[in-house]
MARKEMI-198103 format. One line per 8 residues: number of its first residue (from 1); their letters; for each residue x, y, z of N, C-alpha, C. Coordinates in Angstrom, 1 decimal, padded with zeros to 4 digits. Each point is the difference from the previous one (the first is absolute). Example, Ala and Ser with C-alpha at 12.3 -4.5 7.8 and 13.67 -1.06 7.14 Angstrom:
MARKEMI-198103
1> as> 013.2/-005.7/007.8/-000.9/001.2/000.0/000.9/001.2/000.0  -000.4/001.1/-000.7/000.9/001.1/000.0/-000.8/001.1/000.8
END
This chain:
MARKEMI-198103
1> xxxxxxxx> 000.1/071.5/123.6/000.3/001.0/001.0/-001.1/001.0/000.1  -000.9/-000.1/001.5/-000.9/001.2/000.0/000.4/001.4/000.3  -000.5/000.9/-000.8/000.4/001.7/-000.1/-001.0/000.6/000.7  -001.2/-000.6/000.4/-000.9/000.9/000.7/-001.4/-000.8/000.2  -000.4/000.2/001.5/-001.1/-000.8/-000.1/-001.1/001.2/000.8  -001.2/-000.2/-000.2/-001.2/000.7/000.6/-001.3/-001.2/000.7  -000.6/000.6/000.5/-000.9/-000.7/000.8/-001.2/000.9/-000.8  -001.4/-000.7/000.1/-001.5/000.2/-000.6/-000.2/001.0/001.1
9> xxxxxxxx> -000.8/001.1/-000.1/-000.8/000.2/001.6/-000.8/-000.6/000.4  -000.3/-001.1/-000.5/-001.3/-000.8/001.2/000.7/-001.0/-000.1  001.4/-000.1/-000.3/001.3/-001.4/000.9/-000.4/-001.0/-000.9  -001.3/-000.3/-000.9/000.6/-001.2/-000.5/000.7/-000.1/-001.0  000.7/000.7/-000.6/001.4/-000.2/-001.1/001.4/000.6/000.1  000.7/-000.8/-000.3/001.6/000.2/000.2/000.3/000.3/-001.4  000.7/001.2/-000.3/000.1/000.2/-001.3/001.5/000.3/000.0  000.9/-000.8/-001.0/001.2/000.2/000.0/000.6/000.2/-001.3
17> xxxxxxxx> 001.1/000.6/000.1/000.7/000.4/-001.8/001.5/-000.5/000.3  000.8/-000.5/-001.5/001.0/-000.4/000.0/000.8/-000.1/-001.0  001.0/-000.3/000.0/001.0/000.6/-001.2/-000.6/-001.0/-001.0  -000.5/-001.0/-000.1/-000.8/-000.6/-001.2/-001.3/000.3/-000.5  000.4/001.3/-000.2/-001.3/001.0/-001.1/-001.8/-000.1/000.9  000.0/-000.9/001.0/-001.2/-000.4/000.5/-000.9/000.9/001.1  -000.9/-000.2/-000.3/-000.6/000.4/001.7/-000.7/-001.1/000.5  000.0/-000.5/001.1/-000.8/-001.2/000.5/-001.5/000.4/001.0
25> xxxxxxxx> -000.8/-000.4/-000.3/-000.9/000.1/000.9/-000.5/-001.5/000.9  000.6/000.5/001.2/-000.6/-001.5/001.1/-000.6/000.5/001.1  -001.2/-001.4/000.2/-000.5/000.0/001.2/000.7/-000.1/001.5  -000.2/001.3/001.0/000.6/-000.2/001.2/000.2/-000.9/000.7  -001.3/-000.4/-000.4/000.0/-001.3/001.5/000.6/-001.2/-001.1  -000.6/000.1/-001.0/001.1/-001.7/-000.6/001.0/000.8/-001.0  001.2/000.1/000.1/000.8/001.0/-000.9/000.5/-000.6/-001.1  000.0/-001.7/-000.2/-000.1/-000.6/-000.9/-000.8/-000.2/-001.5
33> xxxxxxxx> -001.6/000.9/001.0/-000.7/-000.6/-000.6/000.2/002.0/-001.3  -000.2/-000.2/-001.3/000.3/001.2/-000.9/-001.2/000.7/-000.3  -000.5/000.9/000.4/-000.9/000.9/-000.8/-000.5/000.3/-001.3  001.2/000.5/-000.5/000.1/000.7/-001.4/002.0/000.5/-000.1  000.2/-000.3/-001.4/001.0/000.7/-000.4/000.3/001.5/-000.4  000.5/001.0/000.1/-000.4/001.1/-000.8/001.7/000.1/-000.8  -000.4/-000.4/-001.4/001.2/000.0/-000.5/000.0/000.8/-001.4  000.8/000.6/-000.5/000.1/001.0/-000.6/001.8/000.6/-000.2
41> xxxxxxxx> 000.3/000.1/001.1/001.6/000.9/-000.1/000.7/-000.8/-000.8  000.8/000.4/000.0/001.4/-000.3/-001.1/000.8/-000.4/000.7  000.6/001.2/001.1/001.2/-000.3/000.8/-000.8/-000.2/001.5  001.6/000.1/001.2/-000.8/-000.3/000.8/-001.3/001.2/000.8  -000.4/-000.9/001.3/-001.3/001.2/000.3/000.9/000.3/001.4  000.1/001.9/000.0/000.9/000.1/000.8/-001.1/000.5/001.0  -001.2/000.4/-000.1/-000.8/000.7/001.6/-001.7/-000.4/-000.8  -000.4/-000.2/001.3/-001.5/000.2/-000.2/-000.9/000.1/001.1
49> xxxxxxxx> -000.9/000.9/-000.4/-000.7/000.8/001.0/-001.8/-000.4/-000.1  -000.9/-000.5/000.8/-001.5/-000.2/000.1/-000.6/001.5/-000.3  -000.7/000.7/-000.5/-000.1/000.9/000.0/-001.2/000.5/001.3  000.5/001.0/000.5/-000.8/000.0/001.3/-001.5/000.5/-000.7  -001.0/-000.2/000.7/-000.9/000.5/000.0/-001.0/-001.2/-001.1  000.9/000.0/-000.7/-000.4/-001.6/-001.6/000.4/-000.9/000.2  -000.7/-000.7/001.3/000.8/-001.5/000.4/000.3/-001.1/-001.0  -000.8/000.5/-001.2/000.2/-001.0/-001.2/001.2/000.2/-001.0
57> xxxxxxxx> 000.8/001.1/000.3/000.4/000.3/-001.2/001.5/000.0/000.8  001.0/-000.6/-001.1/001.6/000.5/000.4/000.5/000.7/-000.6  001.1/000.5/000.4/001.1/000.9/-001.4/001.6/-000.9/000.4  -000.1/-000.6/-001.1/001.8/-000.2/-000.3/000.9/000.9/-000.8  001.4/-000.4/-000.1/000.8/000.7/-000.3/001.0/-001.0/-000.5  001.0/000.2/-001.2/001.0/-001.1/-000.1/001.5/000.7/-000.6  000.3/-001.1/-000.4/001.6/000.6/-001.0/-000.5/000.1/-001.1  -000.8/-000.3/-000.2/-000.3/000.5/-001.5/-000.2/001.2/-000.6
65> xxxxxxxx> -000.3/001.0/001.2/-000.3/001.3/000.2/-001.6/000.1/-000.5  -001.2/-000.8/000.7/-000.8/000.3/-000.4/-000.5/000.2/001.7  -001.6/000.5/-000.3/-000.8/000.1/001.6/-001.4/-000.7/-000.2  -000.4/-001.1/000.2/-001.6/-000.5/000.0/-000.6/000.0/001.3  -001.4/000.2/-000.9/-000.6/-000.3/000.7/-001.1/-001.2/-000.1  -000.1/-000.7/001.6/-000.7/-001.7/-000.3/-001.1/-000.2/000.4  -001.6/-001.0/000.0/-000.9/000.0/000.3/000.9/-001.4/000.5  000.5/-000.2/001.6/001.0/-000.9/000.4/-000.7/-001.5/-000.1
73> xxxxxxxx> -001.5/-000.2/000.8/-000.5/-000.9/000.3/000.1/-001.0/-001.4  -000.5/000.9/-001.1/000.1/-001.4/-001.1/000.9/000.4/-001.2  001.6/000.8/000.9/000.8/000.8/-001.1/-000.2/000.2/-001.2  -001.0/000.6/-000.3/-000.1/001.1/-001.0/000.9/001.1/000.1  000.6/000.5/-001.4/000.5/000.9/-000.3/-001.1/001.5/-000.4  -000.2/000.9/001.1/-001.1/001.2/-000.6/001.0/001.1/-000.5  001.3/000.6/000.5/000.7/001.3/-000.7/001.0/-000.8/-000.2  001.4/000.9/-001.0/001.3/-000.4/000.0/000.4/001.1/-000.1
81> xxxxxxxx> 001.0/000.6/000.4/001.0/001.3/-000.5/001.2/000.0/-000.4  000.7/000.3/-001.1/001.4/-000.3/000.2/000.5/001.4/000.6  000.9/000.0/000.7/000.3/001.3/000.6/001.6/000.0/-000.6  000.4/-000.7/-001.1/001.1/000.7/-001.0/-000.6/001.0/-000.5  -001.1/-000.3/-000.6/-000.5/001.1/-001.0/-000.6/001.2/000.3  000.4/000.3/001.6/-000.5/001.0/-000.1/001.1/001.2/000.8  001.1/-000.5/000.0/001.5/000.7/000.1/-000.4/001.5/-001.0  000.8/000.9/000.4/000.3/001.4/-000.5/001.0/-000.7/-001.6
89> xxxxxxxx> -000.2/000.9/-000.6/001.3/-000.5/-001.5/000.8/000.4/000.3  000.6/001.2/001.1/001.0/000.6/000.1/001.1/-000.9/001.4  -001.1/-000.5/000.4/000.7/-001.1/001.0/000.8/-000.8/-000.1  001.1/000.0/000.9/001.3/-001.2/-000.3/-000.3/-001.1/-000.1  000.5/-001.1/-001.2/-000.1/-001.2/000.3/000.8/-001.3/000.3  000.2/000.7/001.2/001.2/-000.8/000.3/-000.6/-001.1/000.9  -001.3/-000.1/000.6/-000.6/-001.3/000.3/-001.8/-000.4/-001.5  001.1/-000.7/-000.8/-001.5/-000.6/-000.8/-000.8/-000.6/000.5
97> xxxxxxxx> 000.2/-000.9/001.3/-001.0/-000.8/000.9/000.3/000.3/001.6  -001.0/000.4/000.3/-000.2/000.1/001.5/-001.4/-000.9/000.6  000.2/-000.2/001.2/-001.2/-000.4/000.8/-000.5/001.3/000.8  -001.0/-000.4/000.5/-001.2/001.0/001.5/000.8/-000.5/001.0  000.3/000.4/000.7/000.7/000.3/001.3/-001.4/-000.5/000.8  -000.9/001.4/-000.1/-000.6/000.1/001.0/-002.1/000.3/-000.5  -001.0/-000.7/000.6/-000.9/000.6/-000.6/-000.9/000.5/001.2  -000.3/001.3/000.0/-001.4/000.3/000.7/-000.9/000.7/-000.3
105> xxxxxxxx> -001.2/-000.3/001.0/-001.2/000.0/-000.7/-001.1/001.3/001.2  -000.2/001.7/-000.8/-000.9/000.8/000.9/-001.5/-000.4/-000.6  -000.3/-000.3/001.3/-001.9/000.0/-000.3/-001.0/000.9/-000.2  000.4/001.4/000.3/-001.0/000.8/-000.4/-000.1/000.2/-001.1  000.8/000.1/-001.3/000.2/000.1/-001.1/000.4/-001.0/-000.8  000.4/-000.9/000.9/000.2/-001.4/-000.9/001.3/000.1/-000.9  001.1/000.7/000.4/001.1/000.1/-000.6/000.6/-000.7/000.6  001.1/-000.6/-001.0/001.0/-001.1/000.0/001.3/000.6/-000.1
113> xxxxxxxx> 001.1/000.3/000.9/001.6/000.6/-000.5/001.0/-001.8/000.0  000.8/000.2/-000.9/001.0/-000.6/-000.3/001.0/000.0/000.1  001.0/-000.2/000.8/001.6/-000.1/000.5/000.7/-000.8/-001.0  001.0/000.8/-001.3/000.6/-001.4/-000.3/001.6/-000.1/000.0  000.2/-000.9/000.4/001.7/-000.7/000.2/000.7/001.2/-001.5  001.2/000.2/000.6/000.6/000.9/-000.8/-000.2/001.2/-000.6  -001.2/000.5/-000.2/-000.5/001.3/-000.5/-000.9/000.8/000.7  001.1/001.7/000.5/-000.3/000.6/001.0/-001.9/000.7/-000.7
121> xxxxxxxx> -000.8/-001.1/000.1/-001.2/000.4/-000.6/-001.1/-000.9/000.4  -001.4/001.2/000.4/-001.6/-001.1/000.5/-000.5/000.2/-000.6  -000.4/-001.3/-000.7/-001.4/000.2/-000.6/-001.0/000.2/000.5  -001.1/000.9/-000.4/-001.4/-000.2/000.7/-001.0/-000.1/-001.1  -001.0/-000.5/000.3/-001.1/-001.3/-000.3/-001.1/000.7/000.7  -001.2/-000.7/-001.0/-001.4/000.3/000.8/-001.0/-001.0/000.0  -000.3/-000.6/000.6/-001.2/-001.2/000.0/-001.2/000.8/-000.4  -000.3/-000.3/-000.9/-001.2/000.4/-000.4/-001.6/-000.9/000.3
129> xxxxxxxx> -001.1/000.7/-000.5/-001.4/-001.0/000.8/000.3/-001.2/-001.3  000.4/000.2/-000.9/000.1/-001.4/-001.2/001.2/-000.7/000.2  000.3/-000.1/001.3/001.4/-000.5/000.3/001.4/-000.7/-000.8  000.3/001.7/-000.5/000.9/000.1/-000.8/000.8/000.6/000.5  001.4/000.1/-000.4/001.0/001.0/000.9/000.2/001.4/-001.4  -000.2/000.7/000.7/000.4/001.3/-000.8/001.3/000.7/-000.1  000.8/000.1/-000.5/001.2/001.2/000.3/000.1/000.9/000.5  000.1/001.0/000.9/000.0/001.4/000.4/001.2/000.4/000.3
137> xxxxxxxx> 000.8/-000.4/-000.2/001.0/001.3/000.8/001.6/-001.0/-000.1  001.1/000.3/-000.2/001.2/-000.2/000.2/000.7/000.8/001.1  000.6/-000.1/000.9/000.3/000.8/000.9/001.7/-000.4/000.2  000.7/001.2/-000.5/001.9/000.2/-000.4/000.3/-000.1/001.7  000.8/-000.1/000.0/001.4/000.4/001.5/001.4/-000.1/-000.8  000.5/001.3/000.7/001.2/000.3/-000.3/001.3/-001.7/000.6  -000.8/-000.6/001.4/000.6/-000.8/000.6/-000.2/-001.2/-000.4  000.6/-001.3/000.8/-000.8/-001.5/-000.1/-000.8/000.3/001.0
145> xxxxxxxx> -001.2/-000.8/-000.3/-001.5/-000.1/001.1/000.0/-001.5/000.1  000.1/000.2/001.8/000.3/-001.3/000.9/-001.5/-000.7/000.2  -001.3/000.7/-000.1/-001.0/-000.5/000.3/-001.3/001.3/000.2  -001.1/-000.7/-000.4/-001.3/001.2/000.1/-001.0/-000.9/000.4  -000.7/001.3/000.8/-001.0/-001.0/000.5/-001.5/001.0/000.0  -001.0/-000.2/-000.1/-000.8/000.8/000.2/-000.8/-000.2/001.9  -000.5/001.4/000.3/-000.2/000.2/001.5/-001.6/000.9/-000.5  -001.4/-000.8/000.7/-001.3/000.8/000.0/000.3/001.1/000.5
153> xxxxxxxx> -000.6/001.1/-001.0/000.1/001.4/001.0/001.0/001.1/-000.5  000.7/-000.8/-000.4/001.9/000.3/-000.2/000.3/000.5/-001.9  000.4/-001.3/-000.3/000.1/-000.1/-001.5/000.9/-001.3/-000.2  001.2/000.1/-000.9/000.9/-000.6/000.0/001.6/000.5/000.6  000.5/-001.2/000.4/001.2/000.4/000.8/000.9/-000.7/-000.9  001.3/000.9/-000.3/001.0/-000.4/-000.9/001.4/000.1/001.1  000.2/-001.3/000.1/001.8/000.0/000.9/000.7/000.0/-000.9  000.9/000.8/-000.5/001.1/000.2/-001.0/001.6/-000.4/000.9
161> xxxxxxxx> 001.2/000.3/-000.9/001.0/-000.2/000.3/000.1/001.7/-000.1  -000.1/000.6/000.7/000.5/001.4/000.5/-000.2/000.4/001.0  001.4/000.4/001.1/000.1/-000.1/001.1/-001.1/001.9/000.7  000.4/000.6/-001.0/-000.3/001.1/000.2/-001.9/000.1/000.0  -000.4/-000.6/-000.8/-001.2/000.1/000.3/-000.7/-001.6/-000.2  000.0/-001.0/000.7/000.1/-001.4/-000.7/-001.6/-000.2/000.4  -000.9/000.4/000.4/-001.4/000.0/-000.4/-000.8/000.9/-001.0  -000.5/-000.1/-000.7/-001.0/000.7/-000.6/-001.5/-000.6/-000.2
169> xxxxxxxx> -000.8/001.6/-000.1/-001.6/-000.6/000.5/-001.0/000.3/-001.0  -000.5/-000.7/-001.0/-000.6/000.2/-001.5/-001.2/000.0/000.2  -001.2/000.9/-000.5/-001.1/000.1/000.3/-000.5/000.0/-001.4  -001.3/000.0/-000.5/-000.5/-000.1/-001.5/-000.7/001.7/000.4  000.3/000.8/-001.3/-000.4/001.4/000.1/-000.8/-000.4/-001.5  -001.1/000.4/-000.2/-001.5/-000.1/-001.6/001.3/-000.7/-000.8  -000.3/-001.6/000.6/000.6/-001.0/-000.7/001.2/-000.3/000.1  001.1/000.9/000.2/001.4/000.0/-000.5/000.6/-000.1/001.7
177> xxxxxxxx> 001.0/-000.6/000.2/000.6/-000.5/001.4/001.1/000.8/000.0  -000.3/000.7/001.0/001.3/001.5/000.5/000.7/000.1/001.2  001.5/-000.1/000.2/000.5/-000.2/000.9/-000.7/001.1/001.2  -000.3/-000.4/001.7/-000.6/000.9/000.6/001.4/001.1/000.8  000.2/000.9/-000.3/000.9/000.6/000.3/-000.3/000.8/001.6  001.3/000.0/001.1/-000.2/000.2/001.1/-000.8/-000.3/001.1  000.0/-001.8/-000.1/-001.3/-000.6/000.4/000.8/000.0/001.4  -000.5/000.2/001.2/000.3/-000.1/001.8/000.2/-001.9/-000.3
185> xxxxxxxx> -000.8/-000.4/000.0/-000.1/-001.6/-000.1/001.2/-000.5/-000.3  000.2/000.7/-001.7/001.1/-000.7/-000.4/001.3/000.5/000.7  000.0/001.2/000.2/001.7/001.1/000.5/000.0/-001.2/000.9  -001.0/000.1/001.2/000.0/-000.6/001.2/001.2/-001.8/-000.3  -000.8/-000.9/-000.5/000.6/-001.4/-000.6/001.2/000.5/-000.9  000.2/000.8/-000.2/001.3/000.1/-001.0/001.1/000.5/001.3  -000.4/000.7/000.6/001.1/-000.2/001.3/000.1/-001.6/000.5  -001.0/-000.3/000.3/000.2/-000.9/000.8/000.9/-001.4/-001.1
193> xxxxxxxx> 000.2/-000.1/-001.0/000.2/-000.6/-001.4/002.2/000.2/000.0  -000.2/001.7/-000.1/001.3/000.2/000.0/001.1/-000.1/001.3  -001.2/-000.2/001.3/000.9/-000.7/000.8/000.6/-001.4/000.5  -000.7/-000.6/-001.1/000.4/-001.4/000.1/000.5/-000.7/-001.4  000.3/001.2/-000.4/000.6/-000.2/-001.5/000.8/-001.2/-000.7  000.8/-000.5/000.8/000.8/-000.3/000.2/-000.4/-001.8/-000.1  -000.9/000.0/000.7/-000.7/-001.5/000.2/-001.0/-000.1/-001.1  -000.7/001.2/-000.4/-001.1/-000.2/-000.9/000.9/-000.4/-001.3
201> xxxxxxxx> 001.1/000.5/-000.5/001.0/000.1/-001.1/000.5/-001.6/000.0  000.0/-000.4/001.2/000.8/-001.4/000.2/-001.1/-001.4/-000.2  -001.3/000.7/-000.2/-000.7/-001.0/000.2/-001.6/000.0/-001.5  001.3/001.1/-001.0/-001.0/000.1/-001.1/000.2/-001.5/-001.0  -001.1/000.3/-000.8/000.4/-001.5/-000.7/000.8/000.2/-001.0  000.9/-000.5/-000.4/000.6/-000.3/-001.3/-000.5/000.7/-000.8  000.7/000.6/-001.4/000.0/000.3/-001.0/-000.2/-001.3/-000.6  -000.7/000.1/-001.3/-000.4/-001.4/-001.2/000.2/-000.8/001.0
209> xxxxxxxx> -001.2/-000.5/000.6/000.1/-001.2/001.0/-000.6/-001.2/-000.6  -000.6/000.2/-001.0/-001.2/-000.8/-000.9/001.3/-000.8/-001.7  000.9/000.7/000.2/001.0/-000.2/-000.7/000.3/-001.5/-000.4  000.5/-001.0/000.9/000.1/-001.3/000.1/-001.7/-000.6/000.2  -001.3/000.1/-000.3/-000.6/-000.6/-000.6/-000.3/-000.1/-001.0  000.3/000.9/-001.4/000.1/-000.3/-001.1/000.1/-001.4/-000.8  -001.0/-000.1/-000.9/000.6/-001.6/-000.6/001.5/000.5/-000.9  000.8/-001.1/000.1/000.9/000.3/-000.9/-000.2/-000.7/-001.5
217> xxxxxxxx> 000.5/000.4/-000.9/-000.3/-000.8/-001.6/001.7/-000.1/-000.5  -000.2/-000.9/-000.3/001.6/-000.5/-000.8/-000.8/000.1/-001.5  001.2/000.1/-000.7/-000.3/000.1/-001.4/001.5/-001.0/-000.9  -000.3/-001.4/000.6/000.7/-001.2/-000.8/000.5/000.3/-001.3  -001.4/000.5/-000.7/000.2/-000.5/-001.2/001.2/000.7/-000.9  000.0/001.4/000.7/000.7/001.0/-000.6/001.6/-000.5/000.4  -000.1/-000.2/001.1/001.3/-000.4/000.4/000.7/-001.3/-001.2  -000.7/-001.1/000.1/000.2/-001.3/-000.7/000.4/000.4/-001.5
225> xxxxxxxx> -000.8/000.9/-000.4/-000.1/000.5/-001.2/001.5/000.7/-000.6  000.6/000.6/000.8/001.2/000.8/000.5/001.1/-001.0/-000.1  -000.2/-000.7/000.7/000.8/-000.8/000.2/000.4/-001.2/-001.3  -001.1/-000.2/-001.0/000.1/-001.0/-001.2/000.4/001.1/-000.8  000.1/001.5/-000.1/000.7/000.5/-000.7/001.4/000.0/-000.2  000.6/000.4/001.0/001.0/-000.2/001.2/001.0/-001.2/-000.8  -001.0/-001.2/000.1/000.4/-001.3/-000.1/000.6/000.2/-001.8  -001.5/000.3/-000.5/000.4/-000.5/-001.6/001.4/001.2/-000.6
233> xxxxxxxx> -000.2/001.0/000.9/001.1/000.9/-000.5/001.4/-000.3/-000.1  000.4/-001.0/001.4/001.1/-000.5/000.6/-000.1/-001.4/-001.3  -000.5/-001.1/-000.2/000.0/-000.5/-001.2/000.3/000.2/-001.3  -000.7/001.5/-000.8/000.6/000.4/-000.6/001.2/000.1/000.0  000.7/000.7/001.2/001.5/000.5/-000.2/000.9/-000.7/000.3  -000.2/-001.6/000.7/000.9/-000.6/-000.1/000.0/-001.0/-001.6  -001.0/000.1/-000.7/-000.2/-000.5/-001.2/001.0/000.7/-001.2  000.0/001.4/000.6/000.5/000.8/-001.3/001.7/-000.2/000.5
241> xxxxxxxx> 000.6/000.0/001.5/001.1/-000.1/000.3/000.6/-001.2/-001.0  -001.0/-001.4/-000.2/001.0/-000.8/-000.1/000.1/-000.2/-001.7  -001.2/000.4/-000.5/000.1/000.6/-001.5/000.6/001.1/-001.0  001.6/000.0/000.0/000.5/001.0/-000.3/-000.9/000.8/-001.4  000.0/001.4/000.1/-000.6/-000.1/-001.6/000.5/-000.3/-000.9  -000.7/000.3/-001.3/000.8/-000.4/-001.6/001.3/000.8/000.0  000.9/-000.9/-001.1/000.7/000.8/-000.2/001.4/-000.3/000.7  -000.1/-000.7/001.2/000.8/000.2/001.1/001.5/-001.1/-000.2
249> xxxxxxxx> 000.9/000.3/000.2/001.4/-000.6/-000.5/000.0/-001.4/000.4  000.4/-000.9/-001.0/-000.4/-001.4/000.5/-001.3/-000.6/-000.4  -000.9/000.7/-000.2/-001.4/-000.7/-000.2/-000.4/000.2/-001.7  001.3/000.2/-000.8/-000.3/000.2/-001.6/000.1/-001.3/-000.4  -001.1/-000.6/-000.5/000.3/-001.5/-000.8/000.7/000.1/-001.4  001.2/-001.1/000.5/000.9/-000.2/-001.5/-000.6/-000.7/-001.2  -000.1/000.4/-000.6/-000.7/-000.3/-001.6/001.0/-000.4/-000.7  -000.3/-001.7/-000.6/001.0/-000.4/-001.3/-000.4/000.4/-001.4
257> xxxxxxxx> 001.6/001.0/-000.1/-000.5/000.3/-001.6/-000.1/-001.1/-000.9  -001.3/-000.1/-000.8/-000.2/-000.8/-001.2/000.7/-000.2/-001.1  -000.4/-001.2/-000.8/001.2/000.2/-001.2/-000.5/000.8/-001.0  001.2/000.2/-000.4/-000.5/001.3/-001.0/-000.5/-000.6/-001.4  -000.6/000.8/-000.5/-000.9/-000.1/-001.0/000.7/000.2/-001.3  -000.4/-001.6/-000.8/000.8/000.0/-001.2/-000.7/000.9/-001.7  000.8/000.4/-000.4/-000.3/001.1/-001.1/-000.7/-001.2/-001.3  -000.6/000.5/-000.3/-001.0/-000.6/-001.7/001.2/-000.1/-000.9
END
C-alpha cells in the first residue's frame, strides 16, 4: 500500500513510501528499473518530503514515531530522531505511538515543522550545514491542528479546529517561534475560514487516521500456555472426583484375624 510518493526536481526519480517499513527509489522513465532502497523504519512510512533547496536529501516520517533524514540516491541513513523522546513529562499519554501527518520544509532558515496524527503538537527542526536535524521548538495548541504549512515572507500557518479563530500565524522571534498577534493577513483568512465553516469541518481529516496501519502481534504462546494450565487443572480434578479420600466408608480393608498365639 503506497502512503506517499514525491518526484526528484530534475524528474528523474519517483520516490515512494509504504506501509512495509520501505522507501523505494525508481527511475522515471523505467519505473521498474530500482535506484536504491532507503530502509531503516520499523513501522509503516507515513509522508515524505525531497527537501527543497537539497535535491539530494529526503525527510521521512513513520509509525514508529521517528523523523530521518536520507542521502536518497544510494539510501544512506545521515540523521534519525525519535520524536517520543522528546514529549513534555507532564504530557498525556494517551497516544504511545503516533505518525507525521504532515512535513514542511522553510528555506531561509532551513527549518523543518512537523504535524503529527493525534497530538495537538509541531515539532520544529533545523537543518543544519552538517546535515543534521536539530530540535528547536515544540509548539502546544489548546485545539486539534488540521494542517501547517509554511508561506516565504510570512512564517508558518497553523489551521486548528477552532472556529473562533481557526488560523494562526507563527513567526521565529531570537530563535523561539511566537504566535503573531493581530495579523490583517490572518484576521482577513480567518473571516473568510469561518464562513465556510461548515465545509472546511466536513472535509477535515480523521482523527488517528494512521490507526489501522499498525502491524498487529499476537502473542500465541501465552495464550497456549493458559490454556495447558486450564487443561491440567481440569485433569487434576476430575482425578481427585473419582478417588474418594482415605478413610472413606466402604474403602476399609477387612483383615483376617490370625490364630492366636500358643503360651510356653
Amino acid at each position: 500500500m503506497l502512503l506517499d510518493v514525491a518526484v526528484s526536481p530534475d524528474d528523474r526519480f519517483v520516490l515512494t513510501a509504504d506501509r512495509d517499513e520501505k522507501i523505494r527509489v525508481s527511475w522515471a522513465a523505467a519505473p521498474h528499473c530500482i535506484e536504491a532502497f532507503c530502509l531503516g523504519h520499523t513501522e509503516f512510512v507515513s509522508r515524505i518530503l525531497v527537501v527543497p533547496g537539497h535535491p539530494e536529501l529526503l525527510l521521512s516520517s513513520s509509525g514508529d514515531c521517528t523523523l530521518r533524514l536520507w542521502e536518497y540516491r544510494s539510501g544512506r541513513q545521515l540523521h534519525c530522531c525519535d520524536l517520543a523522546s522528546l514529549q513534555e513529562p507532564a504530557e498525556p499519554q494517551d497516544h504511545k505511538r503516533f505518525a507525521v501527518s504532515r512535513i514542511t520544509f522553510w528555506g531561509p532558515e532551513s527549518y523543518v515543522a512537523l504535524l503529527c496524527d493525534c497530538l495537538p503538537v509541531v515539532f520544529v527542526f533545523q537543518l543544519n550545514a552538517c546535515r543534521q536535524l536539530v530540535f528547536r521548538q515544540q509548539l502546544r495548541f489548546p485545539r486539534r491542528v488540521w494542517d501547517v504549512a509554511f508561506e516565504e515572507g510570512q512564517g508558518l500557518w497553523v489551521l486548528q479546529d477552532c472556529r473562533e479563530a481557526p488560523l494562526a500565524l507563527w513567526r521565529p522571534t531570537d530563535g523561539q517561534w511566537q504566535p503573531v498577534a493581530d495579523s490583517a493577513v490572518s484576521q482577513r483568512l480567518c473571516g473568510h475560514l469561518r464562513g465556510s465553516w461548515a465545509t472546511l469541518e466536513g472535509s477535515a481529516p480523521a482523527d488517528d487516521s494512521f490507526h489501522g496501519l499498525y502491524k498487529a502481534t499476537f502473542d500465541n504462546m501465552s495464550s497456549y500456555l493458559k490454556k495447558k494450565q486450564e487443561r491440567l487443572q481440569q485433569q487434576q480434578d476430575r482425578k481427585r472426583q473419582r478417588s474418594p479420600p482415605p478413610g472413606a466408608p466402604g474403602q476399609a480393608k477387612k483383615t483376617r484375624p490370625g490364630p492366636a498365639a500358643s503360651g510356653c
